[in-house]
N, C-alpha and C positions, 0 to 999 in steps of 0.2 A: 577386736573385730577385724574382718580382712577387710584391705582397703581395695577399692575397684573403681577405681578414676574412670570408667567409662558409666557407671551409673547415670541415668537420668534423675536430674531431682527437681521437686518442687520443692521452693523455700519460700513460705508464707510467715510473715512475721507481726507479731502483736505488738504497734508500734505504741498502745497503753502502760507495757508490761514490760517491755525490757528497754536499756539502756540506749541511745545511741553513739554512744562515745566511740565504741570499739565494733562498727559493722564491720569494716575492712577486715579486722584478725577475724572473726566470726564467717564471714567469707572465703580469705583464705584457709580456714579452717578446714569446712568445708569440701573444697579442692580436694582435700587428701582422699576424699571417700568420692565422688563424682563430679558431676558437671552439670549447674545449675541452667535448666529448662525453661523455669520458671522463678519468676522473682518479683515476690508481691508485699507491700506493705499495707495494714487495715488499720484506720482511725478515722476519728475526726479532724483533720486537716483547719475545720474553723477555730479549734481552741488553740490557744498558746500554750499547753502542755507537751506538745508535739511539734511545736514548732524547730527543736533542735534539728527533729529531722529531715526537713526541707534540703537544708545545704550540703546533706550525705545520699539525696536520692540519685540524682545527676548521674554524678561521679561512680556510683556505683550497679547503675542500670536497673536502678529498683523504680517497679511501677505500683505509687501510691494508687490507692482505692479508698475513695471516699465514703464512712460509714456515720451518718450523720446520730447524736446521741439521743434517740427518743424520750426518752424516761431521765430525767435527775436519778445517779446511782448507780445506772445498769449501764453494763459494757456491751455495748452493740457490736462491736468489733468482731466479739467469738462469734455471732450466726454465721456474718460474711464469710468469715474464715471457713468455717465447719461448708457452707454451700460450697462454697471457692473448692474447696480440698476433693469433694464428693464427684462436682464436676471434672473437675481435673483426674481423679481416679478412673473415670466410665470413658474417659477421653482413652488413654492408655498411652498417653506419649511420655508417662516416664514411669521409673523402676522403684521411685523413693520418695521421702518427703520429709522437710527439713522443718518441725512446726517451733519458731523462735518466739518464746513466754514463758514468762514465769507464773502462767496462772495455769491449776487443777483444774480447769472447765474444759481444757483439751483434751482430758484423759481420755473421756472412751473415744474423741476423733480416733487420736492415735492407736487404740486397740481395732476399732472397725479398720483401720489400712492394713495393719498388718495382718488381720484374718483375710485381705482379700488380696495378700501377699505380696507386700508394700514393705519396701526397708523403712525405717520410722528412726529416723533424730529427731533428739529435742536437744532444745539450747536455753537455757537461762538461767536469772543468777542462782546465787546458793540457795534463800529466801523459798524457791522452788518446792512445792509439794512431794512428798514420795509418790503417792501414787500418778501422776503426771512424769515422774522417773523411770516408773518401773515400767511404766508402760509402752517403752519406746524399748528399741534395738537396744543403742548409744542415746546415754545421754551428757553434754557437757556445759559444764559451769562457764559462763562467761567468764567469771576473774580471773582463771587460769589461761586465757586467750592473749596474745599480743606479746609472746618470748617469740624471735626467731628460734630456728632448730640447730644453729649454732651458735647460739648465747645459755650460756648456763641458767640454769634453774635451780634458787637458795632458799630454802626455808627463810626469812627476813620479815621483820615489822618495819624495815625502816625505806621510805620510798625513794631517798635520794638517787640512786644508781637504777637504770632504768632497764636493767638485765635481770635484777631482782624482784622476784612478787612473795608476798606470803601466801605461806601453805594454806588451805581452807580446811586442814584434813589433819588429823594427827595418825599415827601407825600407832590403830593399838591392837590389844587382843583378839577382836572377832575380825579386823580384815586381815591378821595372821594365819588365824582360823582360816577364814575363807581359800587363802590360798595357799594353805597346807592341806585341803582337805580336797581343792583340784589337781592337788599333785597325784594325792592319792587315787583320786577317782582316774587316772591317766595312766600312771606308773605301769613300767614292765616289771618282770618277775625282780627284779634287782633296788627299784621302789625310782628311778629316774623318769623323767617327764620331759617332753621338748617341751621349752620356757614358752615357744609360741601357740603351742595348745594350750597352755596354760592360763596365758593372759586371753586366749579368746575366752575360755571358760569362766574363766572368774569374771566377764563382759557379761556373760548371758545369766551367771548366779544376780549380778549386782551394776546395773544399767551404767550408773554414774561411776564405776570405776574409771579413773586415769590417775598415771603415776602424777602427774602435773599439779594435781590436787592433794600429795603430798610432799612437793615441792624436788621433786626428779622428773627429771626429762622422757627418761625411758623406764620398763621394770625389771630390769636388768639392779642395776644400780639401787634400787627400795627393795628389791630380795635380799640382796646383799647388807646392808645395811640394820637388817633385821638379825645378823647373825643366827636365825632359826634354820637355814637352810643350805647343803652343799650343791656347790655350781660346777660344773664340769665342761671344757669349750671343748669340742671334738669336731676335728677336719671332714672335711666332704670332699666328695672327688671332683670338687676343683679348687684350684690352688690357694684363693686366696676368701674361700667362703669355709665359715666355720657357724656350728649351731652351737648353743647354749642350752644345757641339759640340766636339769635342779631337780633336788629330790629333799625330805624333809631329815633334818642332822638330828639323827639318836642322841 
C-alpha cells in the first residue's frame, strides 16, 4: 500500500482485545501511513483487566472512553466503538481509520467505512479472524510491531536479543502463488513487473500481507529468498535512485 503521511486518521482501539504492551510500536507504526486526528480507547476502566492500560494512556495522548459492562459476557465496547467510528465518519475531519481488535464484531464497521470511502486499518494480534482481515485496506499483526527499520529482522524462537522476533508466517506454496500470479497480472510483453506494483497488489489480493510476518524487513529480500523468481535493478534518471524489476524464473 502507498504510504501518505498526510492522511487523517481515526485510531479507535478495543482496549478488551488487544494487548497493551506494544501501543508506542502500534503507533509509530501508524506514522508511516498518516497522522492520527483522533485517538480513542473503549472499555471498562472499573475492571482490573484493563488496568495495564492506565499508565500508557498519558504518555501516549490517548482519550479513554468509559463503556460500563451491562450484561455478564457481552462486550459493550464494540457499540461505543461502532457509534464513535459513525460519528466521526459524518464529521469528515479525517480520510482513514485505524480500528485496533482482535475481535470479528468489527467487520462490517470496517466494510461500511470503506464503502463511504474511508482508508480502513486494522491492527491485532495473529488470533484475529479472517474476515475482520480481509475487511480492511491493510491489515497488521501486532507481533510483528516493535523492530526499528534499522535492526534486522530474523526468522528466531529464541527471545534473547531484542532485534530478533519469530516469524508468524512460513513462505509456502500459495503465498508463492500469490505473488507469482501479480507478477503476472502486471508483466510487460517480456513477463517483468516493477516489484512496487507488485507488493501493492498482492495488499489488495491478501490484506494481512507483510514481509515482517515472514521474518524480512522489506519484499525485496522474501522474493529473493524464494529463488522462484528473477530480479532485475535498473537506473532512473537520477543518479542514485534505482527500481527493482522481478518477473517469475522459467
Amino acid at each position: 500500500m502507498e504510504k501518505n503521511t498526510d492522511l487523517r486518521m481515526a485510531v479507535l482501539i478495543d482496549a478488551d482485545n488487544v494487548p497493551y504492551s506494544n501501543i508506542k510500536a502500534m503507533l509509530e507504526e501508524l506514522a508511516k501511513y498518516g497522522t492520527p486526528t483522533f485517538k480513542r480507547i473503549y472499555g471498562d476502566w472499573t475492571k482490573p483487566t484493563v488496568s495495564g492500560w492506565k499508565g500508557v494512556l498519558l504518555e501516549n495522548a490517548i482519550t479513554p472512553v468509559q463503556q460500563y459492562s451491562y450484561t455478564t459476557g457481552k462486550n459493550s465496547t464494540d457499540s461505543a466503538m461502532i457509534i464513535d467510528a459513525m460519528d466521526i465518519l459524518y464529521s469528515g475531519k479525517v480520510d482513514g481509520f485505524c480500528l485496533v481488535s482482535s475481535d470479528s464484531d468489527f467487520t462490517r464497521l470496517a466494510i461500511r467505512l470503506r464503502e463511504a470511502g474511508m482508508k480502513v486499518f486494522g491492527m491485532g494480534e495473529k488470533k484475529t479472524p479472517f474476515p475482520f482481515i480481509s475487511a480492511c485496506d491493510k491489515f497488521i499483526y501486532i507481533e510483528i510491531l516493535g523492530v526499528s527499520d534499522t535492526e534486522p529482522v530474523v526468522e528466531s524462537r529464541k527471545k534473547e536479543k531484542r532485534t530478533e522476533i519469530e516469524s508468524i508466517k512460513k513462505i509456502d506454496k500459495p503465498i508463492i502463488n500469490l505473488i507469482a500470479s501479480s507478477v503476472t497480472d502486471l508483466a510487460d510483453e517480456s513477463g517483468w513487473a516493477f516489484l512496487g506494483d507488485v507488493g501493492n497488489l498482492v495488499l489488495k489480493k491478501q490484506p494481512d500481507f507483510d514481509p515482517r510476518n515472514y521474518g524480512f524487513k522489506k519484499l525485496a529480500p522474501l522474493i529473493k529468498s524464494t529463488g522462484k523468481f528473477d530480479m532485475d535493478l535498473r537506473q532512473t534518471e537520477k543518479e542514485n535512485i534505482k527500481l527493482v524489476y522481478i518477473r517469475v524464473r522459467q
